[in-house]
C-alpha positions as YAML, in Angstrom:
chain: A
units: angstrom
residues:
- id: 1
  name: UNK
  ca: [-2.73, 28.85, -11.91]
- id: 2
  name: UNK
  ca: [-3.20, 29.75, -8.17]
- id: 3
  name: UNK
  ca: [-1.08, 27.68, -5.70]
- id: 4
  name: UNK
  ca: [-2.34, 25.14, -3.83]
- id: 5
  name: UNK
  ca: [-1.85, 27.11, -0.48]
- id: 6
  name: UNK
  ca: [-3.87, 30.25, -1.77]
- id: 7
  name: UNK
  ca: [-6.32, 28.50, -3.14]
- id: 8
  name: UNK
  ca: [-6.82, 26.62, -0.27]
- id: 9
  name: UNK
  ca: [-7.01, 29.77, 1.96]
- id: 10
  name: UNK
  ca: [-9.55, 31.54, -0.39]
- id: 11
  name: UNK
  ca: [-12.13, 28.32, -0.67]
- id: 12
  name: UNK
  ca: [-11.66, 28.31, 3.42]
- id: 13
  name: UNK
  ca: [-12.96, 31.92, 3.66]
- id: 14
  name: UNK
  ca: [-9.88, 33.09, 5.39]
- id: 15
  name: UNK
  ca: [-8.88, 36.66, 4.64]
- id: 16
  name: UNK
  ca: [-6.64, 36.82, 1.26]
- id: 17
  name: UNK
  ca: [-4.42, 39.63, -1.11]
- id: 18
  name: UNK
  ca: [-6.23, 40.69, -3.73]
- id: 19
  name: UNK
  ca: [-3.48, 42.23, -4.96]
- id: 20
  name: UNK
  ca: [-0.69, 39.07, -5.31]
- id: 21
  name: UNK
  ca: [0.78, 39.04, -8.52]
- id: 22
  name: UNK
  ca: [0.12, 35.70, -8.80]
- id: 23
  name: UNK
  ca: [-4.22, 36.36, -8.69]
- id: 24
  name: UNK
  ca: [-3.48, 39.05, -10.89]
- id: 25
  name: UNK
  ca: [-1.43, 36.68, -13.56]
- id: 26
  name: UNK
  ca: [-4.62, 34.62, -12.81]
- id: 27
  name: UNK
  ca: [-7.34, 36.82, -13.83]
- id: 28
  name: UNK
  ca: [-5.06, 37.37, -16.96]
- id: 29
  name: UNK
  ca: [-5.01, 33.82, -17.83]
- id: 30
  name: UNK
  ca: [-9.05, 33.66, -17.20]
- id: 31
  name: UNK
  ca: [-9.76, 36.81, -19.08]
- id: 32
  name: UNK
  ca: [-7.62, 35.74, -22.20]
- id: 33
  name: UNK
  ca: [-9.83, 31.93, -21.89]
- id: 34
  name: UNK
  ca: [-13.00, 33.81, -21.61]
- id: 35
  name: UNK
  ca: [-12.14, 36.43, -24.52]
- id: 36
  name: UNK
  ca: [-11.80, 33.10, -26.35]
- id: 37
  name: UNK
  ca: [-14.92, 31.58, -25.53]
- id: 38
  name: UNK
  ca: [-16.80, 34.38, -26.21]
- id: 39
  name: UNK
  ca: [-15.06, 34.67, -29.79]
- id: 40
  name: UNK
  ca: [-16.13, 30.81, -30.87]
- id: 41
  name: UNK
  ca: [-20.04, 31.53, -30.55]
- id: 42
  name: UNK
  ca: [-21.12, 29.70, -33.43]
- id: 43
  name: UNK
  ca: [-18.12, 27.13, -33.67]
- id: 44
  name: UNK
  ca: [-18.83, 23.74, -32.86]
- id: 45
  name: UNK
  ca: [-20.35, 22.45, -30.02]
- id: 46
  name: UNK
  ca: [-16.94, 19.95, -29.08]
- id: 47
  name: UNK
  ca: [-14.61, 23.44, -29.90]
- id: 48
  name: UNK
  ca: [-16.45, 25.64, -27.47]
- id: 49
  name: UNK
  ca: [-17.19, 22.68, -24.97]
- id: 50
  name: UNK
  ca: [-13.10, 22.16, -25.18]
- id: 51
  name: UNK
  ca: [-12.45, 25.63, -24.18]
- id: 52
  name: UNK
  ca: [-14.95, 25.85, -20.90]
- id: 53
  name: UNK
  ca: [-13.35, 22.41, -19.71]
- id: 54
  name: UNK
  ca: [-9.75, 24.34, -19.87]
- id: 55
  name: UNK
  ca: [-11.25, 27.65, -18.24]
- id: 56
  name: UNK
  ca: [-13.77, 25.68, -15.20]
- id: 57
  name: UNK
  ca: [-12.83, 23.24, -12.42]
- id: 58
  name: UNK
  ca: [-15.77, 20.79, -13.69]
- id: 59
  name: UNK
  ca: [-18.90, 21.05, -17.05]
- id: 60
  name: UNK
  ca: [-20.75, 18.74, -17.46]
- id: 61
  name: UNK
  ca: [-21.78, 17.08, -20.76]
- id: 62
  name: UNK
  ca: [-23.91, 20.34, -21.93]
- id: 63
  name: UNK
  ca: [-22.53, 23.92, -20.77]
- id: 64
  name: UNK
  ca: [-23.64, 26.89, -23.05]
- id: 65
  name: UNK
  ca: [-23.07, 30.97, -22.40]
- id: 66
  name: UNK
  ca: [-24.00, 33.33, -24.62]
- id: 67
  name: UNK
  ca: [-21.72, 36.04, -24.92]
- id: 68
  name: UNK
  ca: [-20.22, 37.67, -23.20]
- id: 69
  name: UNK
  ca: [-19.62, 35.86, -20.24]
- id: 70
  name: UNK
  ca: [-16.58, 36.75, -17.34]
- id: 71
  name: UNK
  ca: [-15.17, 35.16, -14.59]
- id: 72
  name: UNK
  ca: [-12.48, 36.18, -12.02]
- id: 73
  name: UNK
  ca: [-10.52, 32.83, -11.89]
- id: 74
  name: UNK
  ca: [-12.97, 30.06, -13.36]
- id: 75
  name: UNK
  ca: [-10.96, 27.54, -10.88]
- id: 76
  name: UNK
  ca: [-13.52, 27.24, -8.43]
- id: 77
  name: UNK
  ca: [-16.61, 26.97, -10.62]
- id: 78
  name: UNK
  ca: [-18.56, 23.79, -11.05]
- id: 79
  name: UNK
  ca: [-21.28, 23.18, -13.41]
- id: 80
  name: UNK
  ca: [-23.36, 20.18, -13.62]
- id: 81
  name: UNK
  ca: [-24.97, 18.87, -16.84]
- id: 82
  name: UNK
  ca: [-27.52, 20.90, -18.87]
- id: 83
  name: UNK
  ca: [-26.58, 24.18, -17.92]
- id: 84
  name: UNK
  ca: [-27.20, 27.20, -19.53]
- id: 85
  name: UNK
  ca: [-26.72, 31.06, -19.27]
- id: 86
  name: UNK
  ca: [-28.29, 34.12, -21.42]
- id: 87
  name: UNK
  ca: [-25.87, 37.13, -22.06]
- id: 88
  name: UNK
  ca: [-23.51, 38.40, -19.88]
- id: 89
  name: UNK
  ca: [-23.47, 36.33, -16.89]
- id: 90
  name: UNK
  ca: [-20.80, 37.18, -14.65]
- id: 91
  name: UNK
  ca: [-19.32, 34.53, -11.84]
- id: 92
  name: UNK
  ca: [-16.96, 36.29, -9.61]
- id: 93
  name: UNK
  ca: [-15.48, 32.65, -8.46]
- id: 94
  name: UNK
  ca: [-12.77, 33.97, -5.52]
- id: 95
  name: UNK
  ca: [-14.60, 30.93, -3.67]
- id: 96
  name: UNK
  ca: [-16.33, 28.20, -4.79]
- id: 97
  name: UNK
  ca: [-19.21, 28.49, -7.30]
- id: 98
  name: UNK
  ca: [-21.11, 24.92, -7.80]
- id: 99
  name: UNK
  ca: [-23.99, 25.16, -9.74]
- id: 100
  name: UNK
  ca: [-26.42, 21.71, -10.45]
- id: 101
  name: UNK
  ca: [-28.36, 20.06, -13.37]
- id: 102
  name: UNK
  ca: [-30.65, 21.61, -15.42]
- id: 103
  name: UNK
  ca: [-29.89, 25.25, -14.40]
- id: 104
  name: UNK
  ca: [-30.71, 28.34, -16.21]
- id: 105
  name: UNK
  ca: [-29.63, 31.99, -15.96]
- id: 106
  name: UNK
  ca: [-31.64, 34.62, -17.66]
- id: 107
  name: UNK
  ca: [-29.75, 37.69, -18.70]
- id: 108
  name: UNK
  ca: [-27.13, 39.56, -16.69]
- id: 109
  name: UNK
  ca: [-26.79, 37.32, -13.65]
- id: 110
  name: UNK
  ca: [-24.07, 37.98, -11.56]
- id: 111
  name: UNK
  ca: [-22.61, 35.36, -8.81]
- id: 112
  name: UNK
  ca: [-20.51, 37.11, -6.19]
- id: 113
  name: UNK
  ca: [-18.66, 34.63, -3.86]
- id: 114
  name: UNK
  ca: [-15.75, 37.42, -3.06]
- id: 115
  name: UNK
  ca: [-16.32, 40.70, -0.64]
- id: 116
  name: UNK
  ca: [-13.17, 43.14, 0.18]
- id: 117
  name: UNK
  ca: [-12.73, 44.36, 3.51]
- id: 118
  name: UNK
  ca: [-14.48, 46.64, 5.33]
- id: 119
  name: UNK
  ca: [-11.88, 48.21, 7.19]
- id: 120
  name: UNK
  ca: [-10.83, 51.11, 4.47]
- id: 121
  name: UNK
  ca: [-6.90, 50.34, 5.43]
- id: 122
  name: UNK
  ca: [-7.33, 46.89, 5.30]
- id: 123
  name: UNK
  ca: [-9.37, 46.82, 1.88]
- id: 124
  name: UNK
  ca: [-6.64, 49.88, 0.56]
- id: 125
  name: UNK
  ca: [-3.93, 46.82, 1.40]
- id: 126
  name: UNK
  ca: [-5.75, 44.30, -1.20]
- id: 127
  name: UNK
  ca: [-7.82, 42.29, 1.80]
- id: 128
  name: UNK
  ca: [-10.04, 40.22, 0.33]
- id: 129
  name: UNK
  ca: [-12.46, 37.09, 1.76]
- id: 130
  name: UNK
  ca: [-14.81, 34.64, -0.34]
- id: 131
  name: UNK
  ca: [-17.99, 32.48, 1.17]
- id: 132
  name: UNK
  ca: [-18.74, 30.04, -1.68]
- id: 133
  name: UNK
  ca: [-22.44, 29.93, -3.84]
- id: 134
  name: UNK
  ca: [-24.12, 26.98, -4.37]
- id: 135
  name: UNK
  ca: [-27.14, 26.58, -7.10]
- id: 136
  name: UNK
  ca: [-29.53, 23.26, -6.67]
- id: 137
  name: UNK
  ca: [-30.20, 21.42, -9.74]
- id: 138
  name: UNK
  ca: [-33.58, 22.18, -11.59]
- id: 139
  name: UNK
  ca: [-33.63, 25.68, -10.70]
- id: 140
  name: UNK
  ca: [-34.23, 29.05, -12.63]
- id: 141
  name: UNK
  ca: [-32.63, 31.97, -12.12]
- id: 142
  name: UNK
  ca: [-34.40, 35.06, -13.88]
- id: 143
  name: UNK
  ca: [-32.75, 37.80, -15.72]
- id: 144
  name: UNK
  ca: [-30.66, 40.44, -13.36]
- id: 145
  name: UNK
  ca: [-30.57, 38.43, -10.47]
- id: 146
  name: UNK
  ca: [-27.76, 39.08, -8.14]
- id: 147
  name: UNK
  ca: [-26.66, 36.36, -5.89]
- id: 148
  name: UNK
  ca: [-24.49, 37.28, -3.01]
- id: 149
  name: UNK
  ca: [-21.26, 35.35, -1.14]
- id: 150
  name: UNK
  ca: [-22.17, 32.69, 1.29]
- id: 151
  name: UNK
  ca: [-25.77, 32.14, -0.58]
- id: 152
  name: UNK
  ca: [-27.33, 28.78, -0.58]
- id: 153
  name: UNK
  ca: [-30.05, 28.46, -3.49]
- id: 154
  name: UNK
  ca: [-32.42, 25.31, -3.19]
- id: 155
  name: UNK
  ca: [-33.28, 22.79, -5.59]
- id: 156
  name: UNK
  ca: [-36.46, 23.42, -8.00]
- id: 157
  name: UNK
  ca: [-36.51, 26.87, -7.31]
- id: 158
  name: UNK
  ca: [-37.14, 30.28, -9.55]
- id: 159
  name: UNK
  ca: [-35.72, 33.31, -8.41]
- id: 160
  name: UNK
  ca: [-37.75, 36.54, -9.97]
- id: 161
  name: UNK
  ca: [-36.02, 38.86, -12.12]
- id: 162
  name: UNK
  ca: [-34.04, 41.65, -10.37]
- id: 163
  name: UNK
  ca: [-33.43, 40.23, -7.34]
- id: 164
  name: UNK
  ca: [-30.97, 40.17, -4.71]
- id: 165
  name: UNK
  ca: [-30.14, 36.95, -2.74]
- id: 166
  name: UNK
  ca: [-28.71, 37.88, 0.16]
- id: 167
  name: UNK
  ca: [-29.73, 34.85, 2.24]
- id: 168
  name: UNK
  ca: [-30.37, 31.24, 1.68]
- id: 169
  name: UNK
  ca: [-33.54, 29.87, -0.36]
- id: 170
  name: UNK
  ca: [-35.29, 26.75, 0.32]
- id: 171
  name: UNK
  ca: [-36.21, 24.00, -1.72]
- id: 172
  name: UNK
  ca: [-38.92, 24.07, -4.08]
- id: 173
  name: UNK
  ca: [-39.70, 27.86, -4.22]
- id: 174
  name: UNK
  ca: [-40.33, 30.91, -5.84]
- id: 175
  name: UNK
  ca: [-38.39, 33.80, -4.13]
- id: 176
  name: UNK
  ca: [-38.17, 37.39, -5.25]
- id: 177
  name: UNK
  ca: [-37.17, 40.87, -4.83]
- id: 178
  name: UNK
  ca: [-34.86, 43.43, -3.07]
- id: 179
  name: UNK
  ca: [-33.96, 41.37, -1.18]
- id: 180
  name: UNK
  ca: [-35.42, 38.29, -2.49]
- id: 181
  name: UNK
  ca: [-37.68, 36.74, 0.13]
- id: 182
  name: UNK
  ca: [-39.77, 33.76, -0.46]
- id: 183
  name: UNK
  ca: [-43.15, 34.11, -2.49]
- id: 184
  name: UNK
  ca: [-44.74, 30.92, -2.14]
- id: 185
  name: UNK
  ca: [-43.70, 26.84, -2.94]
- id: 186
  name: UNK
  ca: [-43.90, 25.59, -6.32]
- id: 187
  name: UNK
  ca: [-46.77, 22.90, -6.15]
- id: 188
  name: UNK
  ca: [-48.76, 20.87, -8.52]
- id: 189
  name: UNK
  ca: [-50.91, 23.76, -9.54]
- id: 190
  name: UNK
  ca: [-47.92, 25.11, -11.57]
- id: 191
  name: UNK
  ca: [-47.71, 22.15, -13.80]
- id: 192
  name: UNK
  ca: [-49.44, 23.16, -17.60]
- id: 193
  name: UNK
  ca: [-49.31, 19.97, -18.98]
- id: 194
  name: UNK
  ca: [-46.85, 21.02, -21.15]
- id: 195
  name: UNK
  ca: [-44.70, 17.83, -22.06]
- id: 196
  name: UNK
  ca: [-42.68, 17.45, -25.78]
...
């Protein structure tokens, strides 16, 4: 586990080592839970459920990834209930990662909260800083979307496949591209009438 003092400077976005033995014994720990995880697709529903609750700060009372997924730390990632992520979805959690209700990832999402240095000495030396993620509840988040540190993404939104969030999204929106602007709001005129 990270100490209460490093932790505390990563979530604040203060500059960090990468390096520290004690991240590294971290990423072990995470990388042995996930390996785990990924090995009890089709075990039950309470088994895998068991193992995400040991790996993530917070799940709520339905969590599902299809294989394979990674973290860096799992620590500082919060999921709310319903949520659910196609194949390899990657949550690189060196700040916080808090993701709503009834969120879905398509395929090969990646959440970035960490960045190294840009000074090439300083980033040699292990310098590392986080700005956390946040993901509002009822949103979709297509296949081989990239969402970058410091990224705020509104409720009831759907982010188009391929993008790059590199700034905030409003509520209520469809955003898209490289990188992902807004497209238009998400009215009435998008309902089907599709109900079970």
């Amino acid at each position: 586990m990270i100490s209460e003092g490093l932790r505390a400077r990563m979530l604040g976005g203060a500059m960090y080592n990468d390096l520290l033995d004690e991240l590294v014994r971290a990423r072990e720990r995470t990388v042995l839970l996930t390996d785990e995880y990924n090995g009890s697709f089709g075990q039950p529903v309470a088994e895998r459920m068991r193992i995400l609750r040991r790996l993530l700060a917070r799940t709520g009372t339905a969590a599902h990834f299809e294989p394979t997924f990674r973290c860096e730390f799992g620590s500082n990632i919060t999921l709310g209930e319903n949520f659910y992520a196609n194949f390899d979805c990657v949550l690189l959690d060196g700040g916080a990662i808090t993701i709503g209700d009834n969120v879905l990832f398509g395929p090969r999402v990646s959440v970035y909260t960490s960045n190294h240095a840009l000074d090439p000495a300083e980033r040699v030396a292990g310098g590392c800083y986080a700005r956390p993620v946040s993901v509002g509840d009822n949103t979709w988040i297509g296949g081989g979307v990239t969402i970058n540190p410091g990224v705020s993404v509104g409720r009831d939104v759907v982010i188009g496949s391929g993008s790059v969030v590199t700034r905030s999204v409003p509520d209520g929106v469809m955003a898209a591209g490289v990188p992902a602007r807004v497209i238009r709001p998400i009215t009435d005129a998008d309902r089907t009438g599709y109900l079970p």
